[in-house]
Steps between C-alpha positions, in 0.01 A plus 500: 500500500558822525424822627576928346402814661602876507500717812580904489493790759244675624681767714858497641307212733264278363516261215215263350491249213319205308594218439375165254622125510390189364592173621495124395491192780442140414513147680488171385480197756533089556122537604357518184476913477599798336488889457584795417375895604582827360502767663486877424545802688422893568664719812562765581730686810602806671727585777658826686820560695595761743843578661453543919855571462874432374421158567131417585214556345165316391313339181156404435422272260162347319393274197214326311499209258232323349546103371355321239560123504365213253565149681432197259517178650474182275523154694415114444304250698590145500444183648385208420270495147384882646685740266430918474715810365367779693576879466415817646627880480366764706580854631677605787564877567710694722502832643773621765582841651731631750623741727891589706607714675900471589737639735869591328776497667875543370765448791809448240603577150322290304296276781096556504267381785140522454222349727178522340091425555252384202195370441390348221162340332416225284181436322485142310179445292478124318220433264284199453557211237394205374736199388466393142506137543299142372417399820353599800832553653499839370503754791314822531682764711329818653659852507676631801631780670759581735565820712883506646615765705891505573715727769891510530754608691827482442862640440678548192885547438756531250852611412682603191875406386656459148634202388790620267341721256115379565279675777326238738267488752395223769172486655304363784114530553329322820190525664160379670214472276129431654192408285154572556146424337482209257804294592328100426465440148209270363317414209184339434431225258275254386565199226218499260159406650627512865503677821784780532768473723733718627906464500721716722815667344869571686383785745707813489743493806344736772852629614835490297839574517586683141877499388647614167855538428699588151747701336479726238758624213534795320643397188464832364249832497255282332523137588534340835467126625323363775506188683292440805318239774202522688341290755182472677506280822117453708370268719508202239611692213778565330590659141827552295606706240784629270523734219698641259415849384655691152356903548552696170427883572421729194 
């Protein structure tokens, strides 16, 4: 996937942009299943910065994006002399928005402290289908809805330093993140001709520890590199990620 924007100043302290991305997932199993989803995307930011003094001062910081996904799911039922391809797409669409506000601190040339507070919402919307099958192992799905609410605290820090001619810069981001509202995941079903039931998703973790780490290089006044981690660790949960970033300013 992929993802382009363009951000300008409004005044000596505020900025704003928009932003677009599309992305492509897919998953193919030893169960008998398949998919794919695209996904395409609208935001749109702005934040503000103010100097306290020579080496504090404070930034606020907000954002909006709006998902549209396409799930397809094709998968095959067999055992015995019972035999059905079954498929079903669907859509599943995502809005998000957020709010910071962050504490900056400098106390050396080229080290940055900043604690910081935001909250942030997620709406998840899922529409009905029907599986396209032969049989009446076909499933019928209703719509759902989900209403997250997120808050975090945490403490962000970083440091600069060239290596030989290149400009780098190490980061650290941890915090406590707490969810409220819709946090269980279910959806309702019924196979053809039957009484629906109901099937209960991973929950979202009620309390997490949030970690990201990464460096970033400056390979010129246009390009820079970035390769980062970030884990979430809950009560029964745990998630892992690494990137690799290429950022071409024009």
């Amino acid at each position: 996937g992929f993802i382009a924007g363009f951000d300008g100043a409004l005044s000596e302290n505020w900025r704003v942009g928009a932003l677009a991305g599309y992305g492509y997932t897919s998953f193919d199993n030893d169960q008998n299943a398949s998919g794919n989803a695209n996904a395409y995307m609208l935001g749109a930011y702005a934040g503000g910065q103010w100097d306290l003094s020579g080496s504090t001062g404070w930034a606020l910081r907000s954002g909006l994006a709006y998902t549209w996904n396409t799930p397809e799911v094709d998968r095959t039922i067999s055992f015995g002399s019972f035999y059905d391809q079954l498929n079903g797409s669907y859509d599943a669409n995502t809005f998000q928005a957020f709010g910071e506000v962050a504490f900056q601190y400098q106390p050396a040339d080229q080290v940055q402290l900043e604690p910081y507070a935001n909250l942030s919402y997620v709406n998840l919307n899922t529409s009905s289908f029907s599986e396209s099958g032969a049989t009446a192992a076909a499933l019928g799905v209703q719509s759902d809805t989900m209403n997250t609410y997120f808050s975090t605290l945490g403490m962000r820090a970083s440091t600069g330093f060239d290596i030989a001619t290149t400009k780098a810069e190490a980061y650290l981001d941890a915090g406590w993140r707490h969810a409220y509202g819709d946090i269980d995941p279910t959806s309702t079903a019924a196979l053809t001709g039957s009484s629906p039931f109901t099937v209960n998703g991973v929950p979202v973790a009620r309390d997490t520890a949030v970690i990201g780490v990464g460096m970033d290089f400056n390979v010129n006044e246009m390009t820079s590199i970035g390769l980062g981690y970030e884990g979430q660790f809950g009560d029964g949960y745990t998630q892992n990620s690494a990137t690799a970033r290429l950022d071409i300013r024009f």
